[in-house]
Structures are given as C-alpha cells and as structure tokens.
N, C-alpha and C positions, 0 to 999 in steps of 0.2 A: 180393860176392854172385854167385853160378851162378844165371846165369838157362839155362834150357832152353825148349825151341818149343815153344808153348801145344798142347793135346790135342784137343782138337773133331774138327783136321781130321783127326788119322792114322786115322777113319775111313773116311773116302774115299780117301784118299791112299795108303794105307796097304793096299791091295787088291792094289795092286801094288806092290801096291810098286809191260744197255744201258740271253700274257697270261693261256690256261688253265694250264699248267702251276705257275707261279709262284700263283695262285690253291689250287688242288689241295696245295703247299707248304705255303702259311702254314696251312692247318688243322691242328688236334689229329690227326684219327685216319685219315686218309686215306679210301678205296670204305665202302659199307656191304653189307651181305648185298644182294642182290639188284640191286646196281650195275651197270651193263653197261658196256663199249663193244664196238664191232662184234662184239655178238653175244655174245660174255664174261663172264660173272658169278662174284662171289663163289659159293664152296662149290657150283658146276657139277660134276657129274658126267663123265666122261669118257665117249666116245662110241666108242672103240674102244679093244683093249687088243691088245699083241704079248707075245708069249713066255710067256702062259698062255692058256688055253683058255675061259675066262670071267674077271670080275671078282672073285669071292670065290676065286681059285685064287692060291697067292703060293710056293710051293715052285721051288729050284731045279732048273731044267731040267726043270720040273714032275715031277720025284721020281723020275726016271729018269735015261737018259744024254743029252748033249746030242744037238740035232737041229735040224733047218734054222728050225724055229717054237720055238727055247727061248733063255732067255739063263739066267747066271748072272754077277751085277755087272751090269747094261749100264753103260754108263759115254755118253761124246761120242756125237752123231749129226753127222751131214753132208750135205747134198742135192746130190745131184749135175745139171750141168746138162740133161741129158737127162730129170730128172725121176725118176731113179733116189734111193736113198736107204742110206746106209752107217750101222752102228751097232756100235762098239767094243765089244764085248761081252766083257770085262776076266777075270771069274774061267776062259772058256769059251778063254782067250788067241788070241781070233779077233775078226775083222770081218766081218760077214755084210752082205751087198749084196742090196737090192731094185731088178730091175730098173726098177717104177716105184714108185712113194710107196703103202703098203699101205693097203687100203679096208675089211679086213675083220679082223675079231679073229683071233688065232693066226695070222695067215697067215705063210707059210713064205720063210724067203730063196731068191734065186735060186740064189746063188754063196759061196764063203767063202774069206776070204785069213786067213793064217796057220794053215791046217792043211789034211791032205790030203783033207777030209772030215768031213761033217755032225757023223760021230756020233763025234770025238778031238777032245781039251780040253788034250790034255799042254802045258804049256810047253816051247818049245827056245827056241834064239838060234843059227839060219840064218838066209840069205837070204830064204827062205822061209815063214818060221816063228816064231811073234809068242809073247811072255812078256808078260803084262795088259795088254793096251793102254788105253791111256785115254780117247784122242780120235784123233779124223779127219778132216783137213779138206782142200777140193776148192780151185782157183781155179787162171787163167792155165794152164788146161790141162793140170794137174799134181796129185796125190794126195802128201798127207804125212798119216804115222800115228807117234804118238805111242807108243812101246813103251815104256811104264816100268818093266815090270818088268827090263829088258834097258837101262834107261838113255842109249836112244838117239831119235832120229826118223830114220825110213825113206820115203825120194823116192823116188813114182815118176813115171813120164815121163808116163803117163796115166792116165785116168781111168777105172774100169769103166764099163763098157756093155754092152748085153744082146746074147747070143749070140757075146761076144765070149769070150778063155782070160782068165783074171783076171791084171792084169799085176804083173812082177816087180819089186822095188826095184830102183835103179842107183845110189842114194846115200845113205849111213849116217853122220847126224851124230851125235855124241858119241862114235864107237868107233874105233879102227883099222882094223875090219874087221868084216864082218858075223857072225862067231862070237866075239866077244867082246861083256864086257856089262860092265865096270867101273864103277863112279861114278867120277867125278872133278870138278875144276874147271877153270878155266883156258878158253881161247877155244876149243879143241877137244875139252871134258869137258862132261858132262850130269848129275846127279843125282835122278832119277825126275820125269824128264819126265811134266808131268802134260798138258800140251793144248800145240795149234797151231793156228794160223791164218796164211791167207793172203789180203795182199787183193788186189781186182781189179785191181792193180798189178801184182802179182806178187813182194811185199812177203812173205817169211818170217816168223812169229815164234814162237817158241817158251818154253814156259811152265817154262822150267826150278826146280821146284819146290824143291828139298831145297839149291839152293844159293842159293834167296832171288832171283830176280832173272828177266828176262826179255831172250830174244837175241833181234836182228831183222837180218835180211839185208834186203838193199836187192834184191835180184833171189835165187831159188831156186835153192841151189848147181847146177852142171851133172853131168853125169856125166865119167867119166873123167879128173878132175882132181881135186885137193886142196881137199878141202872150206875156201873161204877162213875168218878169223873172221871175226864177227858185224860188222855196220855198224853195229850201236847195242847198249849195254847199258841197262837199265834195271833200279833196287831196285840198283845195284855203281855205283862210278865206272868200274871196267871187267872186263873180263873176268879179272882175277886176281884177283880178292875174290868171295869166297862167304861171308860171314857173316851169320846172323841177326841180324837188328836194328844192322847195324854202319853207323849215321849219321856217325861222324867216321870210318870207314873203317882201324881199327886193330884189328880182327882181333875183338875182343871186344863182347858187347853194349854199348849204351850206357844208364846208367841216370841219370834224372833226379829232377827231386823226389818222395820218398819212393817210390821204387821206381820209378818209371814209367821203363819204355822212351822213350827220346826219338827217337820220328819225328814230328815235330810238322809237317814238310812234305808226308810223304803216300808219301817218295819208297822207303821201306823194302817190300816187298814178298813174300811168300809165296802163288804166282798158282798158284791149280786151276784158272782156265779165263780165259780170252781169246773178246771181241768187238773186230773192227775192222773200219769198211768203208773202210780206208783215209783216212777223214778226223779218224776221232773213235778213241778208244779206253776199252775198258771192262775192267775184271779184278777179278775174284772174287779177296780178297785174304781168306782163310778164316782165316789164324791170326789176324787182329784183326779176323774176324767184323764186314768190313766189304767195300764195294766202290767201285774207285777209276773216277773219270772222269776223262780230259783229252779237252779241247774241240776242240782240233786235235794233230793225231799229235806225238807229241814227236818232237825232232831232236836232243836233247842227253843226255848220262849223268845218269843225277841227277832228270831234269825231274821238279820234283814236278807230282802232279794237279791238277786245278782244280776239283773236285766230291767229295765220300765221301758214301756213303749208309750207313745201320747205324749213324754214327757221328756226334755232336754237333761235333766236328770231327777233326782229323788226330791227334788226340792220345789220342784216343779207341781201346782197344784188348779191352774184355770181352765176353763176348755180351751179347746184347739190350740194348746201352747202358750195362753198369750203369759204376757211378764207380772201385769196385773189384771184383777176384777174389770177395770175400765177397759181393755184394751178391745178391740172387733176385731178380734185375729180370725180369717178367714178356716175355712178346713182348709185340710195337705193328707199328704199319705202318708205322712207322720204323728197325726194326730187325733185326738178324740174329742167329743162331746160328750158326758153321761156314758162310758161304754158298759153294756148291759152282759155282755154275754160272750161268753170263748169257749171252743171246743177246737180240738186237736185227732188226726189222724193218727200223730205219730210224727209225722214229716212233716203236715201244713198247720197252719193255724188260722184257726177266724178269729173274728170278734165281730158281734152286732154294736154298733157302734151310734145306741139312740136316736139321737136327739140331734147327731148328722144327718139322721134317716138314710143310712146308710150298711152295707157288710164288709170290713175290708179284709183281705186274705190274702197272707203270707204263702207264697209256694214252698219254704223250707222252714223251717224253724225259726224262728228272729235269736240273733247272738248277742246284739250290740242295744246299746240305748238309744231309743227314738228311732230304729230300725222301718226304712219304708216300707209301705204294705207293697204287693205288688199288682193285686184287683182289688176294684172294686166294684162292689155292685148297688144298684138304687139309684146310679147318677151315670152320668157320658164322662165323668171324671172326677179327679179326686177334691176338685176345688168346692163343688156346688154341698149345698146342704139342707136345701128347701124339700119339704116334704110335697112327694108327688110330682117331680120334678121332670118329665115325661120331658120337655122341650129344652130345656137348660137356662130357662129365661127368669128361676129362680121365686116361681113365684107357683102355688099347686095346681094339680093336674087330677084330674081323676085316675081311681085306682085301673092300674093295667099289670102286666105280667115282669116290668121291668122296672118300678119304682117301687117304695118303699115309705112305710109311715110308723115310726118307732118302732121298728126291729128292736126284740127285744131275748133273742135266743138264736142260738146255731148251731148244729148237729151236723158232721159228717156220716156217711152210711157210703157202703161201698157201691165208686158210680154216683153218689149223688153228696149235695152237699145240701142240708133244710132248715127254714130260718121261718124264725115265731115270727110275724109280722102283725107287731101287739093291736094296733090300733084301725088293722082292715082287717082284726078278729079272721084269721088267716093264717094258714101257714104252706110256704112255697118249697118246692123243689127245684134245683137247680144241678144240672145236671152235668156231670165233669169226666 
C-alpha cells in the first residue's frame, strides 16, 4: 500500500513552499459564547486589523502593489525585545519590522528585510533576499528566519531596532551557501522549513517540515565556522532519516491495523510551528491535525510526547477526531482541522486551527489528552467551521472583525492576543 502526506496542510505549507484545568478537561464541550478569561471571549471581535484598511477589506496587498501597511500570506510573528514587532509576510517574500507593537489599524512597518523596498515582492535566494518565508523568531540576542521557499534558516547576530540599518545574515543553515536553495536531508539539509524558535537559553530549533522531523542546537550556530549538526533530532532517530510516518525507521511508511499509520507514541512528526520557553515544548503537528505536548524539553531522538490535543490519543490521525478518512466528524473544542500554529504565554495556549477557520484558546495549560479548548474565536461556537461564518448558518460571509479565513499563526503580547489570518492577507488583534 502507497501511503502519501495527508492534504489539509499543503495549504499552508504549501505557500512556500501551548485542579482548574483538569476540571475544564473532563467536560464534554469546553468555554461557552460569552466565556471570558482575562478579558477574552468566545466569538470577540477583533480590535485592530494590519494589512488592510478596515475590517470588511480582505484583498491582497489590498488590490494593488505591496506596501509598508499590506501583506500577502502573513504567515509567523515575533516580538522583539525592545517592544518592536516582526511579521513574515510569506507571499510578499519579506519580513516587515515595527519599531514598536502597532496601536492602530493599517498602520505601516517601519523597516523590511528581504527586499530592497516596500513596494518589490520578487522572490531571489541572496544574502539579502528572502523566497516565502514562514516564521521569525527573536531570543539570546540573535534573529533567525525561517525561508522556506529557499529551504533554509537565516542567523542573524542581531535583532532590529529602531533607527538602526536592518541587519544582514552571517549564517545559512540548510544550504552551502547563501545563493543556493536545494532541499535535501541529512544533518546539514532542510526541506521547507516551515518555523523556528529559540529559547531563552539560546536553544535552536528548527521546524524542518517536508522531512518530518525537528533539529535543535544546543547553542545558535556562530558565524564563520561550519554550521555544526543538530544536538538533537526529533520525529527521526537521527539526522539521516526523513521519512513520513517511518516509526520502525526503514525508509517506508509504516502501516498497522487496517491501514492505520502506526505512531501510536506521538513521536512521528510533520511540525508547521513550534512553542518553547525552554522548559516545556509545544508543535502543531498539521498532517494528523493534532498537537503534540512534552512536559519537559525532550533530551533524546525519538522522545515521544506526553500530551496530544485534536486527538483521543497518539493514534489518532484524521481531522476533527474522526475514526476514519470517511467519517464527517463535525468540529468540537476538542478538536482540529490542519492546526497551523500555537503560541503560549506561559499560562494560556492557542492554536490557529486552519482549516476550522478558526483560534481555539486554552485559559491554563492543557495537562490531559484531547483536553477542551475553552474560547473560541472565528465562530459563535465550537461546532461551526465554515469560513467567514458571520451568521452561523455555515455557509461564508464577507470579511468582518469576528470571523476568520485560515488563520494560519498566533502570537500572544502583553494585553493582546494576534492571529495571521492567512487568506484575508491580514493580521488581527484581539484584545484580552
């Protein structure tokens, strides 16, 4: 049997190529419409919008050519520690920088890396010069972006800041050099890198997408030396295996009773996005429209997780729960479609949740497996999953301040919570 990588995610992915909690668990349906915590409610409207001009406006680059106030994709955000704010902005193949955290609708970036200028979108593969990027993430004093259409991640030594020149990479993991863009595998190969993170350690990790698996350095390579490999693999026993679904590690999927993929530990992996503050780790694990927790950072190849959410347990691999491919299992606040994207305060978690067209948000941590969310936002409730779904009647709606059309990223910042909302080239603030 030819098994192939389930379809959901190559729409994100494909662009470019985180005693009440356990309480909140054991219920049936998780928040209700008008649930709060700090400030937060089901079916909340958004309270600012960037890269269009108002809330009913959802055209790329708002129907012209790009500009300092437009996206097209946004994809990863990143806060920087000066209180600036970075957003990968994927189809535009740039990263556009706000010197501080924007207050006002449409407001315009300051700065842009990967092109020479507001109003060019081209993709290349320089130094310079970004092909979709995906994500961008800050920490220990250092900037890494995630270029996937170029198949690589790009170090730089620092971090923008305002009034300063935008700084240049010094280090290109996955490539030889910085005008090459292969896929490949192996300790020193990448296949469309979809996110990164780093933690306040100064911990690497890297969301290597297309080869199943995720690399973690132990400290952020240096410049002027040979990029070492990874200190840890995860979803691989090591950095020479890229196989989908390959749990006994022989090159081919593995199939279990009546068809089922057998990852039944959790440890098989297809990651669009990475949370970690270094102690805990969270991954959007999209092609089995589930997401994986471990409780403390793994240290071994292989560790499986100790948590899945989306999923009744680790064996579980279709959207919104169902048992099989055939089934039309409704959404719940237990479950996912394609989940695209998770970010963590600490205490809360999100996850943009595709292809639900939805964000669903955890007020404490989730402990347990298939853990209910307790908001949600894009819908009046946790059932519906129609994009654009302003009425509930399941069928779309023109863009407004309270629905949603593949959310594809989620950012907490203090006081606000802000979501890529990939396909009205948009990104919302919601405000808690």
């Amino acid at each position: 049997m030819l098994l192939s990588k389930p379809g959901p995610l190559s729409l994100c992915a494909g662009i470019a190529f985180a005693c009440s909690t356990l309480i909140a668990a054991c219920g049936d349906g998780g928040g209700l419409a008008g649930e709060e915590f700090h400030g937060l409610a089901t079916f909340d409207p958004a309270s600012m919008v960037l890269g269009q001009t108002s809330f009913a406006a959802g055209q790329a680059n708002g129907g012209t050519v790009p500009s300092a106030s437009s996206f097209e994709h946004p994809l990863g955000m990143a806060l920087t520690p000066a209180g600036g704010m970075l957003i990968a902005d994927s189809g535009n193949n740039r990263v556009l920088f706000y010197s501080s955290t924007p207050q006002a609708t449409g407001a315009g970036a300051d700065a842009v890396l990967g092109q020479p200028g507001f109003n060019s979108a081209d993709a290349a593969v320089t130094q310079t010069r970004l092909s979709a990027p995906g994500a961008v993430a800050v920490g220990a004093g250092r900037m890494a972006i995630a270029d996937t259409g170029a198949n690589r991640v790009l170090i730089y030594d620092r971090i923008p800041a305002a009034g300063e020149p935008m700084p240049v990479p010094s280090v290109v993991i996955g490539q030889p050099g910085f005008q090459s863009s292969a896929e490949s595998c192996g300790a020193s190969g990448l296949r469309k890198p979809t996110t990164v993170a780093i933690t306040p350690e100064g911990k690497l990790l890297v969301g290597d997408w297309g080869n199943y698996r995720i690399l973690v350095w132990n400290s952020i390579p240096a410049p002027g030396a040979a990029v070492p490999p990874p200190s840890l693999v995860l979803g691989q026993s090591d950095a020479d295996h890229c196989g989908f679904a390959d749990d006994d590690q022989d090159g081919s999927p593995d199939i279990g009773v009546g068809g089922i993929i057998s990852h039944v530990t959790g440890r098989i992996m297809a990651p669009v996005d990475i949370w970690t503050d270094g102690k805990r780790l969270v991954v959007a694990d999209g092609d089995f429209d589930r997401v994986l927790i471990w409780n403390t950072f793994p240290t071994v190849p292989f560790q499986p997780a100790d948590v899945v959410l989306g999923q009744r347990d680790f064996t579980g691999r279709w959207p919104n729960g169902a048992i099989t491919p055939g089934d039309a299992e409704q959404p719940g606040a237990k479950t996912f479609s394609a989940p695209r994207g998770v970010h963590s305060d600490g205490t809360s978690l999100a996850v943009a949740d595709l292809a639900n067209n939805r964000v669903l948000v955890w007020s404490t941590f989730p402990v347990v497996n298939q853990q209910a969310a307790d908001i949600v936002l894009g819908h009046a409730g946790f059932e519906q999953g129609a994009t654009n779904d302003l009425n509930n009647d399941r069928h779309a709606d023109a863009p407004s301040a309270q629905v949603l059309d593949r959310p594809s990223n989620v950012m907490f910042s203090p006081g606000a919570l802000f979501v890529s909302d990939l396909l009205h080239h948009r990104v919302l603030k919601f405000r808690r």
